[in-house]
C-alpha positions as CSV (number, residue, x, y, z in Angstrom):
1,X,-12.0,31.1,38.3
2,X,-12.0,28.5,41.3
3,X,-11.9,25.2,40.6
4,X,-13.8,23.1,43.1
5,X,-12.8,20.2,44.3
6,X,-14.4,17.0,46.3
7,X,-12.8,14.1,47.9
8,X,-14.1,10.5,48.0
9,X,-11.6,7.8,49.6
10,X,-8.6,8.1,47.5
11,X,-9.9,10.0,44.6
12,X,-9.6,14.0,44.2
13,X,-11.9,15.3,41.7
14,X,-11.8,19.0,39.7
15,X,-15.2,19.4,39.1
16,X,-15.4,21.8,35.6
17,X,-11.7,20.4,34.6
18,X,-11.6,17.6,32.1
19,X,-8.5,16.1,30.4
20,X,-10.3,15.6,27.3
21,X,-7.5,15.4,24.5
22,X,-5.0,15.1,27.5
23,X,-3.3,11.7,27.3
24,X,-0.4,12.2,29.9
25,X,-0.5,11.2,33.4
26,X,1.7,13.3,34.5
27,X,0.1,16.6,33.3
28,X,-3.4,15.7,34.7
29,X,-1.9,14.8,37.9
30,X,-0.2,18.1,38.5
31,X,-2.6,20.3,36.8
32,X,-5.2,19.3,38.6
33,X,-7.9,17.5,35.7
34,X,-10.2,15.1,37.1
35,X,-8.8,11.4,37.2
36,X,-10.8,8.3,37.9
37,X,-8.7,6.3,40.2
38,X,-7.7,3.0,38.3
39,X,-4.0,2.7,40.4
40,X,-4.5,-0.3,41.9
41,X,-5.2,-2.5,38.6
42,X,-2.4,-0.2,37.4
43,X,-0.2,-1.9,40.3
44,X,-1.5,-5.2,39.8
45,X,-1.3,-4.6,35.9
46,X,2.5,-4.0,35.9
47,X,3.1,-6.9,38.3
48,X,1.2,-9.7,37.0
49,X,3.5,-10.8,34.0
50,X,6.5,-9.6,32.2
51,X,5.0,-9.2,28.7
52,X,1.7,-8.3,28.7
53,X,-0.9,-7.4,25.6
54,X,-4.2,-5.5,26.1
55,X,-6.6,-4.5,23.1
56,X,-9.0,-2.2,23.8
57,X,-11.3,0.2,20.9
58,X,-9.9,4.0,20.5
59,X,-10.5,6.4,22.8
60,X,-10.8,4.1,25.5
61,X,-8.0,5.3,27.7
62,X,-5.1,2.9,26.6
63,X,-2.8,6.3,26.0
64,X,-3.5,7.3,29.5
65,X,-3.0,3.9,30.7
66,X,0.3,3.6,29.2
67,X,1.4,7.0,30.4
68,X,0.6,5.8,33.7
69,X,2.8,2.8,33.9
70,X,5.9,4.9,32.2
71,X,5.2,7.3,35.5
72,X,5.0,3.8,37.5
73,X,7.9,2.4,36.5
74,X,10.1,6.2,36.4
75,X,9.3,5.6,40.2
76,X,7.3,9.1,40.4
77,X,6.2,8.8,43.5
78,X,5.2,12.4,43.7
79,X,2.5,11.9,41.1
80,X,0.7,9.4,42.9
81,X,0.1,10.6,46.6
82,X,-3.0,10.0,47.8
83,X,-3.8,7.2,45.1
84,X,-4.8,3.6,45.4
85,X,-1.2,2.4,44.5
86,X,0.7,4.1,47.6
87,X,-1.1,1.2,49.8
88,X,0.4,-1.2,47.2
89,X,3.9,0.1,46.0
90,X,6.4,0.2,48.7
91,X,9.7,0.5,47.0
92,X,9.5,3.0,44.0
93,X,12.5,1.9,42.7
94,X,12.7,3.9,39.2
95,X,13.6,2.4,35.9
96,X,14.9,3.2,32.7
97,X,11.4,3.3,30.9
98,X,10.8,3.9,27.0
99,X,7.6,4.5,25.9
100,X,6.5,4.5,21.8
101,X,3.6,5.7,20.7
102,X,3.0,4.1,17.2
103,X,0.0,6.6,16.0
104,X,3.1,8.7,14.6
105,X,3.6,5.6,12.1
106,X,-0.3,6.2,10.4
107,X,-0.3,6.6,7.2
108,X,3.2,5.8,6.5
109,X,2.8,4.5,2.5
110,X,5.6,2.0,2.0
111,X,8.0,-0.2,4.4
112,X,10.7,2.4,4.3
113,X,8.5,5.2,5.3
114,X,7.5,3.0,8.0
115,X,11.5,2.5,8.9
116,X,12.0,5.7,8.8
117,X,9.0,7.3,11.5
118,X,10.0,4.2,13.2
119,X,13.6,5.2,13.8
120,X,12.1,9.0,14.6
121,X,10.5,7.5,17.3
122,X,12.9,6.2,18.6
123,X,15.8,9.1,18.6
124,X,14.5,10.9,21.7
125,X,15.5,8.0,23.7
126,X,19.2,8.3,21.9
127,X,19.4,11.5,22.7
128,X,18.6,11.2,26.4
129,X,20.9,8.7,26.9
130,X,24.1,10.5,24.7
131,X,23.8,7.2,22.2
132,X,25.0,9.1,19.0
133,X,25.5,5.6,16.9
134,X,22.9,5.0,14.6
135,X,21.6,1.3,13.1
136,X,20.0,0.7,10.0
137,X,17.2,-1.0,11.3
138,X,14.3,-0.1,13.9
139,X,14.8,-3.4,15.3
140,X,18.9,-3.3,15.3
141,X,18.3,0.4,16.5
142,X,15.7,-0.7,19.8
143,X,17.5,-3.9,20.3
144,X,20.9,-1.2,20.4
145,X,18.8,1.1,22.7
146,X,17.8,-1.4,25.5
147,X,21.4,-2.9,25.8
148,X,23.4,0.3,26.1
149,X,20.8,1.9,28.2
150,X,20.9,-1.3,30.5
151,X,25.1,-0.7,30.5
152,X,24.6,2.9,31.6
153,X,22.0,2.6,34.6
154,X,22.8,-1.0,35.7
155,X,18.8,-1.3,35.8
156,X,16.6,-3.2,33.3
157,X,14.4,-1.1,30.8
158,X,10.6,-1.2,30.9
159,X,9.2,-1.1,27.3
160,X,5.6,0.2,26.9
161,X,4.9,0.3,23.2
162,X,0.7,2.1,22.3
163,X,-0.9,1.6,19.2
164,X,1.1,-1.2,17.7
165,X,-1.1,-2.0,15.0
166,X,-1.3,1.6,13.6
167,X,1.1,1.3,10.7
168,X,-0.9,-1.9,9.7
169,X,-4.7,-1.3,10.2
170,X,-5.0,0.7,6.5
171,X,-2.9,-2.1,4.6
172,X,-5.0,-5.0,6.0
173,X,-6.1,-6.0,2.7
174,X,-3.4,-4.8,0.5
175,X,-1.2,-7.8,0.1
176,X,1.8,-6.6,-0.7
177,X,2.6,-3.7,1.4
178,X,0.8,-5.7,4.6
179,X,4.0,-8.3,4.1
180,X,6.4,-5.6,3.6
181,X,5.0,-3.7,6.5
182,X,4.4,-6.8,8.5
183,X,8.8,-7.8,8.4
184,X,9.2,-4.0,9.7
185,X,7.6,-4.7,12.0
186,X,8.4,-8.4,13.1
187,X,12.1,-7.2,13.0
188,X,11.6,-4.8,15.4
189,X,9.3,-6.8,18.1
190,X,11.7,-9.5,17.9
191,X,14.3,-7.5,19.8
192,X,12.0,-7.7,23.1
193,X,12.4,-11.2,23.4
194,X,16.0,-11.2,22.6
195,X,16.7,-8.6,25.0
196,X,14.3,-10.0,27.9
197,X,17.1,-10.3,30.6
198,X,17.3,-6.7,30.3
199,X,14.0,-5.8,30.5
200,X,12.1,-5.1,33.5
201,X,8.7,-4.9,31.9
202,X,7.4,-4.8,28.2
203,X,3.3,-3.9,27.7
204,X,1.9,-3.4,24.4
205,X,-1.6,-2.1,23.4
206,X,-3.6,-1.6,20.5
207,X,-6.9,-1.9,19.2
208,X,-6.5,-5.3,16.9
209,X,-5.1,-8.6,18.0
210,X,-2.0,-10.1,15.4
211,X,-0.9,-13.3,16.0
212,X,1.8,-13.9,17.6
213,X,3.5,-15.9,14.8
214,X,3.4,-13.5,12.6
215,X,3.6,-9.8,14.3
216,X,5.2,-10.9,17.6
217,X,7.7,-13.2,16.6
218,X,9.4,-15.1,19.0
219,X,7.7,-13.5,21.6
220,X,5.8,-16.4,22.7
221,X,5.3,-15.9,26.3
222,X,3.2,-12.5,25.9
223,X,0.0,-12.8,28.2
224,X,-3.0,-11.3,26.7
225,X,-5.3,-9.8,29.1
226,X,-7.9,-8.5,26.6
227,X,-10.2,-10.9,28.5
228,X,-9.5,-11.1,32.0
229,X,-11.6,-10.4,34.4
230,X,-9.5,-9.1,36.8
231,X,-8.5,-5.7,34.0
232,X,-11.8,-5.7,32.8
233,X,-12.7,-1.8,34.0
234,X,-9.3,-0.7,34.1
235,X,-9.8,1.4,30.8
236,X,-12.8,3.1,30.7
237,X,-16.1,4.4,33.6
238,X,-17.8,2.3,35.7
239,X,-21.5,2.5,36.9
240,X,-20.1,2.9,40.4
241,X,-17.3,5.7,39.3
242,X,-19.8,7.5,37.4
243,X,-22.3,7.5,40.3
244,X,-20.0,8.0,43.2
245,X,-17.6,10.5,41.8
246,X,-18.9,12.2,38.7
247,X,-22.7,13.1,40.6
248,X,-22.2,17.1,40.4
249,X,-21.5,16.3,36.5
250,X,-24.6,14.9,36.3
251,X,-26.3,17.2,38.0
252,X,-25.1,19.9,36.3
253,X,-25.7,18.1,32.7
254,X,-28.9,18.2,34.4
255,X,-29.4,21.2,34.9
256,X,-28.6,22.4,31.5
257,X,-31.4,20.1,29.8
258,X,-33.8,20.7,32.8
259,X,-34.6,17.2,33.6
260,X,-33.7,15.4,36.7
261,X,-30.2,14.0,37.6
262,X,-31.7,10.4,37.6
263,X,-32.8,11.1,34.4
264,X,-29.6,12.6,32.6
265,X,-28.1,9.3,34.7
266,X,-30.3,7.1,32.5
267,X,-29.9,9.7,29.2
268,X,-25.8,9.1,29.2
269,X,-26.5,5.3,30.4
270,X,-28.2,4.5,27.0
271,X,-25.8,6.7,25.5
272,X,-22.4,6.0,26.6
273,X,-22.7,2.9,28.2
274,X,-22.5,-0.9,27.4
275,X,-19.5,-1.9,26.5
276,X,-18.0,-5.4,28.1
277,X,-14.6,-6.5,27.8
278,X,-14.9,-10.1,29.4
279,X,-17.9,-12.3,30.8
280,X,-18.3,-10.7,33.5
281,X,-21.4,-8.6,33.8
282,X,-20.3,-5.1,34.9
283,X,-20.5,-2.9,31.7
284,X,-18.4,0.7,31.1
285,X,-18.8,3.7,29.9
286,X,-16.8,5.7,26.9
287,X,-14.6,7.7,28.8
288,X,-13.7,10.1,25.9
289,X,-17.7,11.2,25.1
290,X,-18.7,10.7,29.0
291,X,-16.0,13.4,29.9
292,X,-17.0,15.1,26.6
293,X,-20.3,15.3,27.0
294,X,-19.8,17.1,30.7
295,X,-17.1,19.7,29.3
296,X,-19.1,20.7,26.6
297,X,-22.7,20.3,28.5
298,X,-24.2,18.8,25.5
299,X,-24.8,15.0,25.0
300,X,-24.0,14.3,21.3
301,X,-21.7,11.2,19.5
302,X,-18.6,12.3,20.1
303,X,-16.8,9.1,19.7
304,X,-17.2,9.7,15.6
305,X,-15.9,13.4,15.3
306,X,-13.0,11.7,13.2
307,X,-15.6,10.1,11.3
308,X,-15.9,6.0,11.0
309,X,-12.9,4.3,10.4
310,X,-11.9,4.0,6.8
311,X,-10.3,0.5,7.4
312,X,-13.7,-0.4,9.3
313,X,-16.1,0.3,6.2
314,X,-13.2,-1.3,3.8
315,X,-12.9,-4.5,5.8
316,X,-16.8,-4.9,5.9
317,X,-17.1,-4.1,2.0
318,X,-14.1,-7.0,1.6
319,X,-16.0,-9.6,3.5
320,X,-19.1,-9.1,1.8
321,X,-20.6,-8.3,5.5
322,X,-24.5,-8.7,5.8
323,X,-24.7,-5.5,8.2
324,X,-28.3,-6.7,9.3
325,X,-26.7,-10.0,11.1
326,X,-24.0,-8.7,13.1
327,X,-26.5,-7.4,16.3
328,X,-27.4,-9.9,18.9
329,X,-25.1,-12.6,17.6
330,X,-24.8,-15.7,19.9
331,X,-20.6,-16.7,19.2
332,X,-17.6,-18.6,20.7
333,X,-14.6,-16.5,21.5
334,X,-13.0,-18.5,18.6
335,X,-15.8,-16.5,16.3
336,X,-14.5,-12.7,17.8
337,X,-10.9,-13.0,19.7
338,X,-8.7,-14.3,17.4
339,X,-6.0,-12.9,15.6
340,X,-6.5,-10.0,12.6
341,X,-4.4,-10.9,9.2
342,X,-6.6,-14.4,10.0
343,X,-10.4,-13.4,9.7
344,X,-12.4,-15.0,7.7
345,X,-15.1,-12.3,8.0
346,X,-15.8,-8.8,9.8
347,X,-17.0,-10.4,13.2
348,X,-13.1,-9.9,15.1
349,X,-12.7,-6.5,13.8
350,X,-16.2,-5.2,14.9
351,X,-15.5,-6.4,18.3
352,X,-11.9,-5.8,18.5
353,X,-13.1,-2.1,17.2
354,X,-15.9,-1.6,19.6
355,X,-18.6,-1.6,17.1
356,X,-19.6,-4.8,19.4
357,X,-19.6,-5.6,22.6
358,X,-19.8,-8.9,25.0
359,X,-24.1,-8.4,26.2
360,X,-24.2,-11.9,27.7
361,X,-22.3,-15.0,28.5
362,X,-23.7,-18.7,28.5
363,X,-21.2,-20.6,30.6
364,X,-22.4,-24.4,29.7
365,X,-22.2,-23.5,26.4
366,X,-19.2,-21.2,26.7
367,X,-20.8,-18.8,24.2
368,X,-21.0,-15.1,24.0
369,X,-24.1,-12.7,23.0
370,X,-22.6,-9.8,21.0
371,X,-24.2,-6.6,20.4
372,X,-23.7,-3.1,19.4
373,X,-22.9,-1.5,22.6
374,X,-24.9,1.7,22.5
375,X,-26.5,4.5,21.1
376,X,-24.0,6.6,20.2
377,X,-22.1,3.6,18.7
378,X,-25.3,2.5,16.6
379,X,-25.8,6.3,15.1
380,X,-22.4,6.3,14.2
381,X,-22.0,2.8,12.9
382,X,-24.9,3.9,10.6
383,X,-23.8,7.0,9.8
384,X,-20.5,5.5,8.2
385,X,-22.6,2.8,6.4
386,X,-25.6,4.6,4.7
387,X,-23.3,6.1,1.8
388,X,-21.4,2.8,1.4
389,X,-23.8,0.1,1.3
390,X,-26.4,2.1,-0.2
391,X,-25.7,5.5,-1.6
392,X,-28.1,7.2,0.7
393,X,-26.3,10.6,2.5
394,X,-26.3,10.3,6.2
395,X,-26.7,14.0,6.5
396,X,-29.7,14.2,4.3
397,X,-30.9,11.1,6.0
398,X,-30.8,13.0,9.3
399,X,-31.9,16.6,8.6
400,X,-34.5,16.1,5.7
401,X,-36.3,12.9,6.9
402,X,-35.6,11.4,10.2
403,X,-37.6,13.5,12.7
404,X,-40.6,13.6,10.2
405,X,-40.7,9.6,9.9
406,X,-39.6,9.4,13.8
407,X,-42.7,11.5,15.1
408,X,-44.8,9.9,12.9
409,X,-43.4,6.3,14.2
410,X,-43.6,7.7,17.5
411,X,-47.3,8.9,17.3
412,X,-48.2,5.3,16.0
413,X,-49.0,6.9,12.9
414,X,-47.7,4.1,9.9
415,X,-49.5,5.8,6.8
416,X,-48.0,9.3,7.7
417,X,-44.5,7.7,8.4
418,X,-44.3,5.7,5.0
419,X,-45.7,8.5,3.1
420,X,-42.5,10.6,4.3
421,X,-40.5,8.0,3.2
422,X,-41.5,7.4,-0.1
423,X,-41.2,11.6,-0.9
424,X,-37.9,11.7,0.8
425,X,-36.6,8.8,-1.4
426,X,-38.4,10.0,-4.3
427,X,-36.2,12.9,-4.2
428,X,-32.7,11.1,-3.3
429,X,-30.2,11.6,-6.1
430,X,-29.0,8.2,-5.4
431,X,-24.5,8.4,-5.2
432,X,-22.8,6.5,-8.6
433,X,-22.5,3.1,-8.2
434,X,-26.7,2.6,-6.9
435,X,-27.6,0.1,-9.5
436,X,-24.7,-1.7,-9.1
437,X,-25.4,-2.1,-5.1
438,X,-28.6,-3.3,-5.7
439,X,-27.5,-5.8,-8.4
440,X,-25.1,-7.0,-5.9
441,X,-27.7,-7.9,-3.2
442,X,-28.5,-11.2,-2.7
443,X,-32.7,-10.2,-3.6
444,X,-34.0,-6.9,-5.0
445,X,-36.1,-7.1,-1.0
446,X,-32.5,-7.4,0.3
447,X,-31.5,-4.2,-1.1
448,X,-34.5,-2.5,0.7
449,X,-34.0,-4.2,3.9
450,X,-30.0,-3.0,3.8
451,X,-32.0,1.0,3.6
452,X,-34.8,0.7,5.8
453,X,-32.5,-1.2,8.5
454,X,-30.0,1.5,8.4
455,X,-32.7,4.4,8.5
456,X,-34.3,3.1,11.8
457,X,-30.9,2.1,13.4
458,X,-30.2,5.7,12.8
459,X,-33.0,6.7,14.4
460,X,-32.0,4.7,17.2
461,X,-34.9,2.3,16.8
462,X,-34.6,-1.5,17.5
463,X,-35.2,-3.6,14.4
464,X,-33.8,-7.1,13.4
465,X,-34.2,-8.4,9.6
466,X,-35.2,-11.7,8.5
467,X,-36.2,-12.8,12.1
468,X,-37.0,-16.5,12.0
469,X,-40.4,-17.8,12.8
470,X,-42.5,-20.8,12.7
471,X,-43.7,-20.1,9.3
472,X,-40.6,-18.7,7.9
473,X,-38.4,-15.5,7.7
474,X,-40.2,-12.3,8.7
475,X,-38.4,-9.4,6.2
476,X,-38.1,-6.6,9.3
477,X,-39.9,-6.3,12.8
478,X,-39.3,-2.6,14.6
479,X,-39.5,-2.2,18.0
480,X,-40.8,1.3,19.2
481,X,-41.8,1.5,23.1
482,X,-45.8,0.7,22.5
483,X,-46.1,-1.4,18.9
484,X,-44.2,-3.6,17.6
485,X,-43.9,-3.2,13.7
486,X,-44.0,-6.5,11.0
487,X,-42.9,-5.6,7.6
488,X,-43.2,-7.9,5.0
489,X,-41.2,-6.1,1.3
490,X,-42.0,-7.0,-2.0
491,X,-40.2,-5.6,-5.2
492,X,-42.6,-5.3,-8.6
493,X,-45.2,-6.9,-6.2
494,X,-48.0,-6.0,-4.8
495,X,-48.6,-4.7,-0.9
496,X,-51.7,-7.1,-0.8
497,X,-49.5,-10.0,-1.8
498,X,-46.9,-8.7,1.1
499,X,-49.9,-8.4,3.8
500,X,-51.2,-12.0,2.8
501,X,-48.0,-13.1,3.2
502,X,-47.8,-12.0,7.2
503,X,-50.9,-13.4,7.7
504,X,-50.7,-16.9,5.8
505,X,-47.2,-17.6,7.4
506,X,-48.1,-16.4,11.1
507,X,-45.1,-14.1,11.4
508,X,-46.7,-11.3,13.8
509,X,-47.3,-14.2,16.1
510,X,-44.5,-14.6,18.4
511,X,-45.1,-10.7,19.2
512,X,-48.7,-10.9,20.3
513,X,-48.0,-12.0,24.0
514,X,-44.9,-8.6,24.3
515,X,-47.7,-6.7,25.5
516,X,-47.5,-4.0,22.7
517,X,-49.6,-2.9,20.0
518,X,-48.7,-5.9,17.1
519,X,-49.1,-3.8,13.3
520,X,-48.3,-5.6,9.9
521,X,-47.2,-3.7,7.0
522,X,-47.0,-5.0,3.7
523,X,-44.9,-2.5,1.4
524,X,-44.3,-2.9,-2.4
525,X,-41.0,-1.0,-4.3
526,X,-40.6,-0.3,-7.8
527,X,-37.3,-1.1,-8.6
528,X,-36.9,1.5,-11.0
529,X,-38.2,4.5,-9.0
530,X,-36.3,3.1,-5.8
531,X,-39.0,4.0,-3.8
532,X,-42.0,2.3,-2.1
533,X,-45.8,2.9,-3.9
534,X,-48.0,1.2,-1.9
535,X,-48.4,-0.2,1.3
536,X,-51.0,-1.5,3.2
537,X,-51.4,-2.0,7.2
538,X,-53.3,-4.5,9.4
């Protein structure tokens, strides 16, 4: 097969050759896989401060990233030619360069497990260099590493250090092994700042943010750049990459689901898209289910093939987190960048994770809008939550119910869409634990709201819960393209008293004036059947 290949400025691109799963700059330089051109923030990256932090979610491209700067600072020139960087870089002086990737540390079960893979990690680096003396400690043993290394090339050592925070995300709320954990690991970051004379560079990445007090140590002159502007698209697509490089992608992922390329544009915009890692305005794109989604010539959610976080769904069950308030949130930084092992709720995770995203920036009142980035994210997100905040399957959700109820949304059709829902929740064996989640909700409607939320969210419908109003607090309002829904819920009630309700308090008002069809639903449940037995529309 012939691969073909286009040229634009500095970029080469392999149309039908994507480095999906491929995390090593080297390889998809010289075996020819498409690479977005990122080389110049790469330059200014490695020459804007010594120590240097960046979060970013998984799959984002913070592997790649780091495997670029080990090539950078190995001074392999060759890799680079015809790149942004070779109009920057002008000595390619190579460095000693050692580069740990901590996702070998997951699931390591007690501190001296964790010592242990730590050390393994860390014996490759022995070897190359002929250092057969061995330390105790992963910190004594790095600390060791850097100083004879340093001896034997008369160069300082560039550190790069991915997924810090792996051997610590799945302990976050187990006290006792987070603290024994947590000393592993502050003994062996405190070697960078011991050794900094005889480091070149040190760049650390991860998906959480730990204080520096307690993860960090000493290291009190690391520059986070989680935020800045300047580094804001160098993980991840841009509109203008996507559109200027990737167009014979889209137009063969056009092809295959015979629509238009400006409409498969817009199909992977709403799917992929979104995300914002500072105020600025200019939003990226996934790059693991954008490049996905072109090698496989099918758009699906492939940023949950692993499934949603366990640590995720455990941290939101901790905090008690109302699921139905955390899109379109209007926050200081102070509420979403701050450190992990500190939160007070869910909110720094979910953005930190890239379950939420920056959608807006107020600079008077230095606040940021929040919102789940996307649909892909929103499916998933759901998916992960139906079974643990209400017993519901997501599977059964999806294949037994969800086309039914959205067609019937869809054709404007209320009567037909509740009537499939109350026969597909008739028939729900509900998981163990389904009374106890609906005594733990703060109402018996709150408990309904959690289900019906999650079911249109999976659906990929707009819908916000307890909406505030003049009058009050409207239970849900849906948003579908042409109507606008208003649901008022009432458990061992009546639908009647529900629709009276809407009406007395004035809650469809504020949605007369959107220019779409304005329909009030009053819905009863019976607690005991779990299911809704009347309803009545206006």
């Amino acid at each position: 097969m012939q691969w073909k290949y286009q040229y634009s400025g500095k970029m080469a691109q392999l149309v039908g050759r994507y480095p999906v799963g491929i995390q090593t700059f080297s390889e998809i330089m010289r075996k020819g896989y498409l690479y977005v051109d990122k080389t110049d923030l790469v330059w200014r990256l490695a020459n804007y401060s010594k120590f240097v932090f960046l979060s970013r979610p998984r799959r984002f491209g913070k592997s790649l990233l780091s495997s670029t700067l080990e090539s950078y600072f190995r001074g392999e020139k060759e890799l680079f030619m015809g790149l942004k960087i070779m109009e920057l870089e002008h000595d390619w002086t190579p460095y000693p360069t050692i580069r740990l990737d901590l996702s070998r540390t997951k699931g390591s079960t007690s501190s001296a497990t964790l010592q242990d893979r730590l050390l393994d990690i860390l014996d490759p680096y022995a070897e190359e260099y002929g250092i057969t003396e061995k330390k105790r400690t992963p910190g004594a043993m790095l600390d060791y590493l850097i100083r004879k290394i340093h001896q034997q090339t008369s160069r300082q050592v560039a550190v790069i250090i991915d997924e810090y925070d792996a051997p610590l995300l799945d302990v976050l709320h187990s006290d006792d092994r987070l603290e024994d954990m947590r000393r592993v690991m502050q003994e062996f970051y405190v070697q960078l700042k011991a050794s900094e004379a005889m480091l070149k560079y040190c760049f650390i990445t991860g998906i959480t943010k730990f204080s520096q007090l307690s993860i960090f140590s000493t290291i009190n002159n690391l520059t986070n750049v989680t935020m800045d502007p300047q580094f804001g698209a160098i993980c991840g697509i841009t509109e203008q990459e996507l559109s200027t490089f990737m167009s014979d992608d889209i137009r063969a992922l056009a092809d295959t689901y015979e629509v238009t390329p400006d409409e498969m544009h817009h199909i992977l915009k709403a799917r992929y898209d979104g995300y914002r890692f500072t105020e600025m305005p200019a939003e990226i794109y996934n790059p693991f289910s954008l490049l996905k989604a072109f090698q496989q010539q099918k758009v699906d959610n492939y940023w949950f093939e692993s499934g949603t976080p366990t640590f995720l769904i455990h941290q939101l069950q901790h905090f008690r987190t109302d699921i139905m308030s955390v899109d379109k949130l209007e926050v200081p930084s102070s509420a979403f960048d701050q450190p992990t092992e500190n939160m007070q709720d869910a909110l720094p995770l979910l953005y930190q994770s890239g379950y939420l995203t920056i959608k807006g920036y107020d600079r008077e009142a230095e606040t940021y809008i929040l919102s789940i980035p996307n649909q892909e994210v929103r499916i998933g997100y759901v998916r992960g939550l139906l079974p643990a905040y209400v017993g519901l399957n997501d599977a059964t959700v999806q294949t037994g119910f969800a086309l039914k109820f959205w067609r019937a949304l869809k054709q404007g059709d209320i009567e037909l869409a509740m009537t499939e829902m109350k026969a597909y929740l008739s028939g729900v064996p509900y998981v163990e634990g389904f009374r106890q989640k609906l005594s733990d909700a703060a109402t018996a409607e709150g408990f309904y709201e959690y289900t019906l939320y999650l079911i249109f969210s999976m659906l990929n419908v707009y819908v916000k819960t307890q909406v505030k109003c003049a009058g009050g607090r409207t239970d849900m309002v849906v948003w579908m393209p042409d109507t606008t829904y208003v649901f008022e819920l009432k458990v061992n009630g009546t639908a009647q008293q529900a629709l009276d309700q809407i009406n007395s308090k004035g809650y469809a008002l504020p949605y007369i004036t959107e220019g779409r069809k304005v329909v009030k639903v009053g819905v009863a449940f019976d607690a005991e059947k779990r299911i809704p037995t009347d309803w009545l529309i206006s």
